[in-house]
mmCIF file of the N, C-alpha and C atoms, coordinates in Angstrom:
data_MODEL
# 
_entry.id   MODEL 
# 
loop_
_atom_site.group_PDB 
_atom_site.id 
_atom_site.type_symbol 
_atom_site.label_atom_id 
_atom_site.label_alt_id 
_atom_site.label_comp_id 
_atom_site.label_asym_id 
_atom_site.label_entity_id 
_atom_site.label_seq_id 
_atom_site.pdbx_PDB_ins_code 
_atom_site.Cartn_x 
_atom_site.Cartn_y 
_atom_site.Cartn_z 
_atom_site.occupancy 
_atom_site.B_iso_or_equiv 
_atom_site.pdbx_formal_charge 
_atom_site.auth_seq_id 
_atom_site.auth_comp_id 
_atom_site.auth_asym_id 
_atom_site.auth_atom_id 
_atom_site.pdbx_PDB_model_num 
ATOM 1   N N  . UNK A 1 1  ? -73.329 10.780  -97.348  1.00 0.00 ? 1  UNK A N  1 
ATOM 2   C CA . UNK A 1 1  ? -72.783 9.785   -98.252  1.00 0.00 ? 1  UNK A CA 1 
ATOM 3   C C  . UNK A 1 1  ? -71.969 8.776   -97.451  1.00 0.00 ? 1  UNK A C  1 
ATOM 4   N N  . UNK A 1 2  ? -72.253 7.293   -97.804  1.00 0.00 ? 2  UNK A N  1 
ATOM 5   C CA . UNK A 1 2  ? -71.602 6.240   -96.959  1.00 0.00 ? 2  UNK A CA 1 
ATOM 6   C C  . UNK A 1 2  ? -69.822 6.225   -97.638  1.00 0.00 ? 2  UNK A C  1 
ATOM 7   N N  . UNK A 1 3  ? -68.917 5.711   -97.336  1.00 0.00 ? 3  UNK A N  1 
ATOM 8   C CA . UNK A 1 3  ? -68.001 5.144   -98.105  1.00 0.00 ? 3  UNK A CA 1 
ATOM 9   C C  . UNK A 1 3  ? -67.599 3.338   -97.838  1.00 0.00 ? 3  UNK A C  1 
ATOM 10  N N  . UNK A 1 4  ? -67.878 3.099   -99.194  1.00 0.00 ? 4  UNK A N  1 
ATOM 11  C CA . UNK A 1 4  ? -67.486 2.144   -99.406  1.00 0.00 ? 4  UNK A CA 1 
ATOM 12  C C  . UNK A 1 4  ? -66.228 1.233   -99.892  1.00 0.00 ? 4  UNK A C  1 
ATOM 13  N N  . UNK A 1 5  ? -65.477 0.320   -99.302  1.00 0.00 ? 5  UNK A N  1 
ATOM 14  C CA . UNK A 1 5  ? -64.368 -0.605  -99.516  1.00 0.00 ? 5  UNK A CA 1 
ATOM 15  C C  . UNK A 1 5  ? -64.493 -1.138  -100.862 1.00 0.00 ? 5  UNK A C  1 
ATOM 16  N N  . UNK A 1 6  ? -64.147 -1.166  -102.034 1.00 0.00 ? 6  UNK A N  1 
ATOM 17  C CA . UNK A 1 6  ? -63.723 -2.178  -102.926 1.00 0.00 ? 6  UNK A CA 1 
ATOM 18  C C  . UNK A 1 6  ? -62.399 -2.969  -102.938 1.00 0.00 ? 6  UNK A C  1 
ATOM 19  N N  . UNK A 1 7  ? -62.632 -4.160  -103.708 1.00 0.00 ? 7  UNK A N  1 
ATOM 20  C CA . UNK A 1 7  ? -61.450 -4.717  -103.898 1.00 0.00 ? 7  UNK A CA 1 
ATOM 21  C C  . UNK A 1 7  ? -61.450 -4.831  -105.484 1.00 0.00 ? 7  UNK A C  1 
ATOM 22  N N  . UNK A 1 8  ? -60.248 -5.194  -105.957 1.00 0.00 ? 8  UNK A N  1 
ATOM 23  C CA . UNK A 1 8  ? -59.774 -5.697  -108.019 1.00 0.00 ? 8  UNK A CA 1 
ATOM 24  C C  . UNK A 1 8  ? -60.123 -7.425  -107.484 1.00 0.00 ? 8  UNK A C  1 
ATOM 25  N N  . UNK A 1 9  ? -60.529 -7.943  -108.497 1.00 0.00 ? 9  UNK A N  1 
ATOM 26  C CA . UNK A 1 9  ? -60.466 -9.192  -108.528 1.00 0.00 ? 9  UNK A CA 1 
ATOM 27  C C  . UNK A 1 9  ? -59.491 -9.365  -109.870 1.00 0.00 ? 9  UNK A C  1 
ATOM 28  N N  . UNK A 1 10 ? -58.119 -9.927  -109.229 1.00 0.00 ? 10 UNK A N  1 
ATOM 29  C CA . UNK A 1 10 ? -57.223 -9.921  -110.562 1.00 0.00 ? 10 UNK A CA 1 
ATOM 30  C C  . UNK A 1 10 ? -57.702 -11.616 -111.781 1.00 0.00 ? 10 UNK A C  1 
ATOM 31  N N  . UNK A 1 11 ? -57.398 -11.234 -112.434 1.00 0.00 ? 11 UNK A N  1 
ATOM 32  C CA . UNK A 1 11 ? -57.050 -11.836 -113.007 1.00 0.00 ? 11 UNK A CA 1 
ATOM 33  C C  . UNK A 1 11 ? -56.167 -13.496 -113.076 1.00 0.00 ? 11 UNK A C  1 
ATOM 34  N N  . UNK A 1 12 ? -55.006 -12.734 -112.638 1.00 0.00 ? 12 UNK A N  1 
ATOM 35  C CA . UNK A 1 12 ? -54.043 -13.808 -112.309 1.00 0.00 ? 12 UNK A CA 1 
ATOM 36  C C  . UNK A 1 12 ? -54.264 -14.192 -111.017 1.00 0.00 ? 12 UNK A C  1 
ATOM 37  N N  . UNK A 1 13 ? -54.627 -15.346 -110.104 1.00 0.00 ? 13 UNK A N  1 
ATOM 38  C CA . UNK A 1 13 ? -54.959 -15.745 -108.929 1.00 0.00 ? 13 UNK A CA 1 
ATOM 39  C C  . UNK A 1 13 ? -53.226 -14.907 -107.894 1.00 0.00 ? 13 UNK A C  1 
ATOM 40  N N  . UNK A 1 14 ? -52.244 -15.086 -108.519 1.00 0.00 ? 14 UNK A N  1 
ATOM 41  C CA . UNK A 1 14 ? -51.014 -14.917 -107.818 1.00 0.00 ? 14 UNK A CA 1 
ATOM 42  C C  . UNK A 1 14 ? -50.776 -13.406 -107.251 1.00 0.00 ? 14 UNK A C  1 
ATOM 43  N N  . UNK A 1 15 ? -51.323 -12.836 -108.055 1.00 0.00 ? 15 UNK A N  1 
ATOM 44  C CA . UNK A 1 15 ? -51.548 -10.991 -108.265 1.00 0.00 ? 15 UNK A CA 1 
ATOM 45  C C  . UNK A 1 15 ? -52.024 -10.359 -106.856 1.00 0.00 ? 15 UNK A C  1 
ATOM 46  N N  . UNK A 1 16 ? -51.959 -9.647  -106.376 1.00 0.00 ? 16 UNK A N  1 
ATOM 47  C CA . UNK A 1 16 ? -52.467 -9.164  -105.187 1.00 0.00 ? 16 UNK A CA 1 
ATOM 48  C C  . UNK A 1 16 ? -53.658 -7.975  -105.370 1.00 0.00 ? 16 UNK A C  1 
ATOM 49  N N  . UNK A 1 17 ? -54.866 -8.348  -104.756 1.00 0.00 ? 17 UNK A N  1 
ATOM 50  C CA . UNK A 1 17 ? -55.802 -7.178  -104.979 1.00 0.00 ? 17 UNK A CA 1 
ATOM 51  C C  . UNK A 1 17 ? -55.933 -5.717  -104.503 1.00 0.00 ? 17 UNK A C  1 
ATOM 52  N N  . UNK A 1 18 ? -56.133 -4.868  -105.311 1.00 0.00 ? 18 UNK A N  1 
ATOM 53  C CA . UNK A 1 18 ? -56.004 -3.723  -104.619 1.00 0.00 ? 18 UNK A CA 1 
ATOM 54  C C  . UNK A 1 18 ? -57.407 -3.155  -103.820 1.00 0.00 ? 18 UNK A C  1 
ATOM 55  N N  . UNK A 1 19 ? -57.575 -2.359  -103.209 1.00 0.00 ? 19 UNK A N  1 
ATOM 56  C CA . UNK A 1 19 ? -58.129 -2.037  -102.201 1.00 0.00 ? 19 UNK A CA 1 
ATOM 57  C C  . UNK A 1 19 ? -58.196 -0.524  -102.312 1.00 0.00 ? 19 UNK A C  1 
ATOM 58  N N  . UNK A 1 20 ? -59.719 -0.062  -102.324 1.00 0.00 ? 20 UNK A N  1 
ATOM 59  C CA . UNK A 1 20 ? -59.945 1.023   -102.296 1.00 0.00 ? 20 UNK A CA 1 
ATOM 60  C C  . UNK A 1 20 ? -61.142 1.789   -102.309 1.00 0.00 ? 20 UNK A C  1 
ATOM 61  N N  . UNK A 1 21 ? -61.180 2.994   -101.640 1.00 0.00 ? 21 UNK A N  1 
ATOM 62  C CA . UNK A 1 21 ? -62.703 3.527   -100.996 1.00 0.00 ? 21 UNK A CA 1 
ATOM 63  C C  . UNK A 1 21 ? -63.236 4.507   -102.165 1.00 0.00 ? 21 UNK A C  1 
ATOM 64  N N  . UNK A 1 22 ? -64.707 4.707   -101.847 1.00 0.00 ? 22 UNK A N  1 
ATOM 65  C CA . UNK A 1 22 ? -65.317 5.086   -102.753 1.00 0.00 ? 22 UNK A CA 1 
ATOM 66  C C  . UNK A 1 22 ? -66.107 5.723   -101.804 1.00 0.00 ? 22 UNK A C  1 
ATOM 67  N N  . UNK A 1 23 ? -66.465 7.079   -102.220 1.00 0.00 ? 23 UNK A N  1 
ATOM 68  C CA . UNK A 1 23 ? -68.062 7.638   -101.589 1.00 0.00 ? 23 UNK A CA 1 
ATOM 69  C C  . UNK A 1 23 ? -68.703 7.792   -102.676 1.00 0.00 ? 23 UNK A C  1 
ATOM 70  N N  . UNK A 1 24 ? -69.987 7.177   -101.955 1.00 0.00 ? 24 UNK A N  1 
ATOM 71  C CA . UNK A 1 24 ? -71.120 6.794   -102.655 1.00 0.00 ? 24 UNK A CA 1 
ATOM 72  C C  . UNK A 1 24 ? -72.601 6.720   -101.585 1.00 0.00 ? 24 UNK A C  1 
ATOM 73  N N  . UNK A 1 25 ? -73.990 7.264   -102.552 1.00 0.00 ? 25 UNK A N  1 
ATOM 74  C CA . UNK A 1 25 ? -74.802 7.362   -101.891 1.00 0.00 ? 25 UNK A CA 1 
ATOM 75  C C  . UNK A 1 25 ? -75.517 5.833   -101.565 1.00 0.00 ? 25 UNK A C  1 
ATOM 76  N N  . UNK A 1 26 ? -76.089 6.059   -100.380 1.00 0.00 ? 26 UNK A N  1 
ATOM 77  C CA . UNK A 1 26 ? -76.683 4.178   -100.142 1.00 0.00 ? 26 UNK A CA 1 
ATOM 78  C C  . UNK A 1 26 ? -77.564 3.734   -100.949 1.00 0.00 ? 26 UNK A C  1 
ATOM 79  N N  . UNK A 1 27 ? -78.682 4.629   -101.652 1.00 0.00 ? 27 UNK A N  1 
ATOM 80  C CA . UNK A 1 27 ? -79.271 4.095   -103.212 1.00 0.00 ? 27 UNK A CA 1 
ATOM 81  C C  . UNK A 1 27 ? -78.334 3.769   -104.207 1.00 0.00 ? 27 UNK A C  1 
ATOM 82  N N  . UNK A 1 28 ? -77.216 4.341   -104.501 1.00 0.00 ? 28 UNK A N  1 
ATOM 83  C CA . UNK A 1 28 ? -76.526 3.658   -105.655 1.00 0.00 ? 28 UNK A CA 1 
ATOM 84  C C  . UNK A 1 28 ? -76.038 2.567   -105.822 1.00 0.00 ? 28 UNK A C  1 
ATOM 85  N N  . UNK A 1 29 ? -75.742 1.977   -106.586 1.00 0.00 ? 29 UNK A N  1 
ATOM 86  C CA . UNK A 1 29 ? -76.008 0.318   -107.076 1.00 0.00 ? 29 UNK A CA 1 
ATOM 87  C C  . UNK A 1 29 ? -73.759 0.282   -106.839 1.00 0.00 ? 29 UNK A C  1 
ATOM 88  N N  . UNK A 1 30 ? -73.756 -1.115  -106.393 1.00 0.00 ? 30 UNK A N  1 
ATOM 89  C CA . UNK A 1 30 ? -72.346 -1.194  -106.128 1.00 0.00 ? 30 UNK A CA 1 
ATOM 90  C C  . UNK A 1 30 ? -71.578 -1.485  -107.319 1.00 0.00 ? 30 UNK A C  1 
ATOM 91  N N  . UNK A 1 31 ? -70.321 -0.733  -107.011 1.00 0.00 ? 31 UNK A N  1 
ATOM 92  C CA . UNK A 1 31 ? -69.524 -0.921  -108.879 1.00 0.00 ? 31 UNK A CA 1 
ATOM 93  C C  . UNK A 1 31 ? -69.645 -2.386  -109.084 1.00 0.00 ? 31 UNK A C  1 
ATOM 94  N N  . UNK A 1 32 ? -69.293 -2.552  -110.268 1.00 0.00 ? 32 UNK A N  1 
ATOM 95  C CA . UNK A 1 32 ? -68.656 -3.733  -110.944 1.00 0.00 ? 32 UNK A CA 1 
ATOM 96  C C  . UNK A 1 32 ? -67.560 -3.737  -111.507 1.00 0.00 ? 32 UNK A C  1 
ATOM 97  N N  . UNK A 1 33 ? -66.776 -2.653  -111.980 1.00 0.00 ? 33 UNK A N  1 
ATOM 98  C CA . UNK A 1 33 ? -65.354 -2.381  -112.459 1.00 0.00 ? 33 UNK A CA 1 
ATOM 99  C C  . UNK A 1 33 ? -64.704 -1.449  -111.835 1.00 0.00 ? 33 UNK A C  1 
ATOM 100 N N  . UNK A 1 34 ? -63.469 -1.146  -111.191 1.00 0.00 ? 34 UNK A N  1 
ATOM 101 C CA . UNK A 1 34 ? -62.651 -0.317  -111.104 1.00 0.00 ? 34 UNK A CA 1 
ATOM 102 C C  . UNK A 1 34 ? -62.693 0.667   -112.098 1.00 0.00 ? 34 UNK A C  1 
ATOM 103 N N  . UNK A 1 35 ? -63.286 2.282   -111.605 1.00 0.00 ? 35 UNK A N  1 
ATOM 104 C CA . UNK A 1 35 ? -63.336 3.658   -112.076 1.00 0.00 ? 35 UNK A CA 1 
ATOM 105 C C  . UNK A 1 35 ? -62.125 4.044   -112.873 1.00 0.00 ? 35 UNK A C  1 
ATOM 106 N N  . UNK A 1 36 ? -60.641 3.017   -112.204 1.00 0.00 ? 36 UNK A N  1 
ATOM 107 C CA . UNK A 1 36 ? -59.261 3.547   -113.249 1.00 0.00 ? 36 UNK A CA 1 
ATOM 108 C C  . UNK A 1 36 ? -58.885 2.648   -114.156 1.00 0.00 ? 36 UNK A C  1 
ATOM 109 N N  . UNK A 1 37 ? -58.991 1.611   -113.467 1.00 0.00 ? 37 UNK A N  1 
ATOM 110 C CA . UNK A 1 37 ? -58.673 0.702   -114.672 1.00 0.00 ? 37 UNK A CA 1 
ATOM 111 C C  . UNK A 1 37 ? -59.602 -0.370  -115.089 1.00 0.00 ? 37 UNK A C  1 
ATOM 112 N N  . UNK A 1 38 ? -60.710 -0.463  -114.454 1.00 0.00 ? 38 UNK A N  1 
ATOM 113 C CA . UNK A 1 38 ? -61.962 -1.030  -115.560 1.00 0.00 ? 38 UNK A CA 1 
ATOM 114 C C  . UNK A 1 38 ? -61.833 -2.852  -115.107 1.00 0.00 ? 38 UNK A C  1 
ATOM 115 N N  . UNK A 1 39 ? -60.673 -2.872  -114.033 1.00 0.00 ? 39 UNK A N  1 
ATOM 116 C CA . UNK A 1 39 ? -60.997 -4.903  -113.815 1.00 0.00 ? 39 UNK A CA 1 
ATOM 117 C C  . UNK A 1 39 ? -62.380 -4.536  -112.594 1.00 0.00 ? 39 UNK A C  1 
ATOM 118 N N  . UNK A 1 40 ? -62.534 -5.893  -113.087 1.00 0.00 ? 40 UNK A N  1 
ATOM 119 C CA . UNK A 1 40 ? -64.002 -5.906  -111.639 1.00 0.00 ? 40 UNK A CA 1 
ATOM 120 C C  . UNK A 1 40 ? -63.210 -5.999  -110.153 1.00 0.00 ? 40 UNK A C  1 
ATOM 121 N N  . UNK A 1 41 ? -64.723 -6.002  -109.540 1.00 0.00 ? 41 UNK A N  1 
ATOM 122 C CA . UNK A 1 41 ? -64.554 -5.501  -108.609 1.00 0.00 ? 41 UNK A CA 1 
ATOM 123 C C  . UNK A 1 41 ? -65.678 -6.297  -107.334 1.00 0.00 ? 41 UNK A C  1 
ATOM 124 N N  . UNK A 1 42 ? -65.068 -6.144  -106.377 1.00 0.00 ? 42 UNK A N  1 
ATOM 125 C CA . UNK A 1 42 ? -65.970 -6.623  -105.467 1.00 0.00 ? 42 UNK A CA 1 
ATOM 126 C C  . UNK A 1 42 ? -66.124 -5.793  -103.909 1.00 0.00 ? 42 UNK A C  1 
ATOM 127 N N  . UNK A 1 43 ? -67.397 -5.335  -103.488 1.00 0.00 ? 43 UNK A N  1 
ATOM 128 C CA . UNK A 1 43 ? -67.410 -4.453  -102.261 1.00 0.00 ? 43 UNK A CA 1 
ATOM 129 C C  . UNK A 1 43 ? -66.768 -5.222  -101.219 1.00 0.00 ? 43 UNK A C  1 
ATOM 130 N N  . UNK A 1 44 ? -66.066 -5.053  -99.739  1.00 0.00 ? 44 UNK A N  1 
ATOM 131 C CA . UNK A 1 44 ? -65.659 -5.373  -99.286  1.00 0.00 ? 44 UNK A CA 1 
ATOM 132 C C  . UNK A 1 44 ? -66.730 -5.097  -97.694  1.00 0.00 ? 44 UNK A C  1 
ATOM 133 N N  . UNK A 1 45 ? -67.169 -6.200  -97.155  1.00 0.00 ? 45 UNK A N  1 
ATOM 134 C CA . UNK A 1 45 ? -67.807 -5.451  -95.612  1.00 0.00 ? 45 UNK A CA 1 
ATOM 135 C C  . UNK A 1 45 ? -66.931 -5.268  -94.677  1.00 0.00 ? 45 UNK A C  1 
ATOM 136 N N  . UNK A 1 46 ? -67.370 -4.675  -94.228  1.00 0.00 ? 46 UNK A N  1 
ATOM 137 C CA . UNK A 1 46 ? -66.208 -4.113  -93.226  1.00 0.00 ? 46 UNK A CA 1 
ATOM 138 C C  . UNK A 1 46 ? -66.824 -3.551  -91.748  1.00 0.00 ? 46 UNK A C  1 
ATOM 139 N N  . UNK A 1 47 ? -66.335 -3.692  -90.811  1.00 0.00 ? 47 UNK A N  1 
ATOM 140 C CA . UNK A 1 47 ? -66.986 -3.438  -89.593  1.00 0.00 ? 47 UNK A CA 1 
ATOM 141 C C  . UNK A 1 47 ? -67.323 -1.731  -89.367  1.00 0.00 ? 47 UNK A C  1 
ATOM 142 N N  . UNK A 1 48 ? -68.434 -1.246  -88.722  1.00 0.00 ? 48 UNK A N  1 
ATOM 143 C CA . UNK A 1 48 ? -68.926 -0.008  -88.643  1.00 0.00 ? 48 UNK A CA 1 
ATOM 144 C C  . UNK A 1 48 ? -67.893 0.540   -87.459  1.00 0.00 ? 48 UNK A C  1 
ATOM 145 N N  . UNK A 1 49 ? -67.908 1.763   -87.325  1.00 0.00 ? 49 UNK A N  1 
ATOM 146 C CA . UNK A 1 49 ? -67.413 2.181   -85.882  1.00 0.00 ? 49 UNK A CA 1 
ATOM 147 C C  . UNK A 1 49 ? -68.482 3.690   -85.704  1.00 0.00 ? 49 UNK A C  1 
ATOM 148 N N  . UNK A 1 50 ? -69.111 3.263   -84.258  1.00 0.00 ? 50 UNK A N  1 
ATOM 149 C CA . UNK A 1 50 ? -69.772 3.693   -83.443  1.00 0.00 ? 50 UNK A CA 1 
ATOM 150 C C  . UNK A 1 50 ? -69.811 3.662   -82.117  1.00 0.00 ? 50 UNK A C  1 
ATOM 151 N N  . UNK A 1 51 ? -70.673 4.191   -81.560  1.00 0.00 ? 51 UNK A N  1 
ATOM 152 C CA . UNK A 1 51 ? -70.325 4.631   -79.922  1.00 0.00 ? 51 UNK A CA 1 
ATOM 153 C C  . UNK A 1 51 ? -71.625 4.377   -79.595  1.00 0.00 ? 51 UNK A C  1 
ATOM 154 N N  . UNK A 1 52 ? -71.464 2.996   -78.553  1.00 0.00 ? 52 UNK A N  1 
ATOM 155 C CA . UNK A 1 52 ? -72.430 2.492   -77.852  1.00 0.00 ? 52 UNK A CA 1 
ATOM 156 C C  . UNK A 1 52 ? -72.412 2.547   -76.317  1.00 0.00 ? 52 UNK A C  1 
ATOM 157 N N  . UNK A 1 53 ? -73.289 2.842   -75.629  1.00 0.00 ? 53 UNK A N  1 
ATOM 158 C CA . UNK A 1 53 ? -73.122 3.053   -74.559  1.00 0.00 ? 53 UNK A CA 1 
ATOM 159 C C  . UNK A 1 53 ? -74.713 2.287   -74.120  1.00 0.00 ? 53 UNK A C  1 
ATOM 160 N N  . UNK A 1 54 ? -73.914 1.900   -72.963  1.00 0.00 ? 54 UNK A N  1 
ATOM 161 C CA . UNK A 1 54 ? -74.986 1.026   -71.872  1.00 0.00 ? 54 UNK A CA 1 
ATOM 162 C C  . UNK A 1 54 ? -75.380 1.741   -70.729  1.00 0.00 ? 54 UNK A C  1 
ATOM 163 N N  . UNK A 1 55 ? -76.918 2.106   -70.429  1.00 0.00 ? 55 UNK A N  1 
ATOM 164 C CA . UNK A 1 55 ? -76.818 2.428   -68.625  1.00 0.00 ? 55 UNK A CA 1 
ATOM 165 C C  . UNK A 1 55 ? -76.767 3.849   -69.090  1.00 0.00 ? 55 UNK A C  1 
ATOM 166 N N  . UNK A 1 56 ? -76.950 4.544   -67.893  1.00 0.00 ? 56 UNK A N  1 
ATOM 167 C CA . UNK A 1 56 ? -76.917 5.897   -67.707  1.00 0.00 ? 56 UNK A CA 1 
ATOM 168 C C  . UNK A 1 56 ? -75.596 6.849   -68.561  1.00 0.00 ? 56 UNK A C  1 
ATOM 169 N N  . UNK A 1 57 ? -75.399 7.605   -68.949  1.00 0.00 ? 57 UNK A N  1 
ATOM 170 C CA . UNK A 1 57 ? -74.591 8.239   -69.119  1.00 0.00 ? 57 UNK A CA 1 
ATOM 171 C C  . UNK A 1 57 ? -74.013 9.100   -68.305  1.00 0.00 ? 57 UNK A C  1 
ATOM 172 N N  . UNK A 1 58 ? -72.615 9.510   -68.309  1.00 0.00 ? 58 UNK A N  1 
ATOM 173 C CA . UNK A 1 58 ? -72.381 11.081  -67.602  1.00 0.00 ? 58 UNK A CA 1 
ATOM 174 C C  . UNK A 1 58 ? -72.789 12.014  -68.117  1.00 0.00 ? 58 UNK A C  1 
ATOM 175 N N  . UNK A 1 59 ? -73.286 12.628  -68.947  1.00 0.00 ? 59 UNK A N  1 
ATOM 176 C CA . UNK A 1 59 ? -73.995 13.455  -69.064  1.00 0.00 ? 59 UNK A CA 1 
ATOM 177 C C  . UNK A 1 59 ? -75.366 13.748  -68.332  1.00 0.00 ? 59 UNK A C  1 
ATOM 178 N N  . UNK A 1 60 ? -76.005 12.161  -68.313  1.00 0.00 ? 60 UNK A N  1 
ATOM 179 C CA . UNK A 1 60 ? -77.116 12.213  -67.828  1.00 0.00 ? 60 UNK A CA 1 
ATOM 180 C C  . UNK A 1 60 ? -77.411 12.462  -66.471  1.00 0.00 ? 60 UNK A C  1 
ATOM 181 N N  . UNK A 1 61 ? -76.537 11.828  -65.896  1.00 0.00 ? 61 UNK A N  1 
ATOM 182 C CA . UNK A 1 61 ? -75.984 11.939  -64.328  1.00 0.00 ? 61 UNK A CA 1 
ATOM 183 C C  . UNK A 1 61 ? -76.127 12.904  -63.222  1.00 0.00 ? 61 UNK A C  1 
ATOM 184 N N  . UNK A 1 62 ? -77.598 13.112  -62.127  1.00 0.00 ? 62 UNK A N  1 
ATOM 185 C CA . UNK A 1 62 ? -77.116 14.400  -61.677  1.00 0.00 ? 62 UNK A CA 1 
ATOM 186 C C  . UNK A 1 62 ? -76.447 14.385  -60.774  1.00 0.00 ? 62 UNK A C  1 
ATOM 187 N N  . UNK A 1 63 ? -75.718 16.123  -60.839  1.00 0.00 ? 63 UNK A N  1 
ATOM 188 C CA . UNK A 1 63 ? -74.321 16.136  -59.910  1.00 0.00 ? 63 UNK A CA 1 
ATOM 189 C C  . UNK A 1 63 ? -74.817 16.719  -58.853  1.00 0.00 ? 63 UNK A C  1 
ATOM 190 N N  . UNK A 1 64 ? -74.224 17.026  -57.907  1.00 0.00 ? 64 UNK A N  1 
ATOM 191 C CA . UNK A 1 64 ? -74.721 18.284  -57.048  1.00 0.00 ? 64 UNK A CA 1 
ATOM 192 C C  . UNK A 1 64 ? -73.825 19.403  -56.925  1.00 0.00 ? 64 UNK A C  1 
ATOM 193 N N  . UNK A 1 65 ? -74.229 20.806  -57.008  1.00 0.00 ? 65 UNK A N  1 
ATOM 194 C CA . UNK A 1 65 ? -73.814 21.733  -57.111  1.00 0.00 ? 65 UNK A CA 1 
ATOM 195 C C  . UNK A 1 65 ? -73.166 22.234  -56.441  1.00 0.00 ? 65 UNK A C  1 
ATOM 196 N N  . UNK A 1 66 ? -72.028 23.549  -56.575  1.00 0.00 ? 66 UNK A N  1 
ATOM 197 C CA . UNK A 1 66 ? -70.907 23.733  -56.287  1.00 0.00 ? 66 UNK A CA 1 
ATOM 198 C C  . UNK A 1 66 ? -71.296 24.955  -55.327  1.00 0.00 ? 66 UNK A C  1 
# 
């Protein structure tokens, strides 16, 4: 299951939006209202974090033995 960022889209422009995660499967369709209090809502993207590696690894690396 991915988790996803929402935000509230208030109402009042002055209001501050709240912010909050959701797990959810990647077929399911993205909310439209806040689960507690029912204002809409908008997903938020947000950067992934992963581990990229270039070139050989150390693991891959042979050593010579001891």
């Amino acid at each position: 299951m991915a988790t996803y960022v929402y935000e509230t889209i208030p109402a009042n422009p002055e209001e501050q939006p709240r912010r909050f995660e959701v797990q959810q499967k990647m077929s399911d369709p993205a909310l439209k209202t806040d689960p507690q209090t029912g204002e809409p809502v908008r997903r938020i993207i947000t950067g992934g974090c992963g581990l990229v590696t270039h070139g050989a690894s150390i693991l891959s690396m042979k050593t010579r033995g001891r």
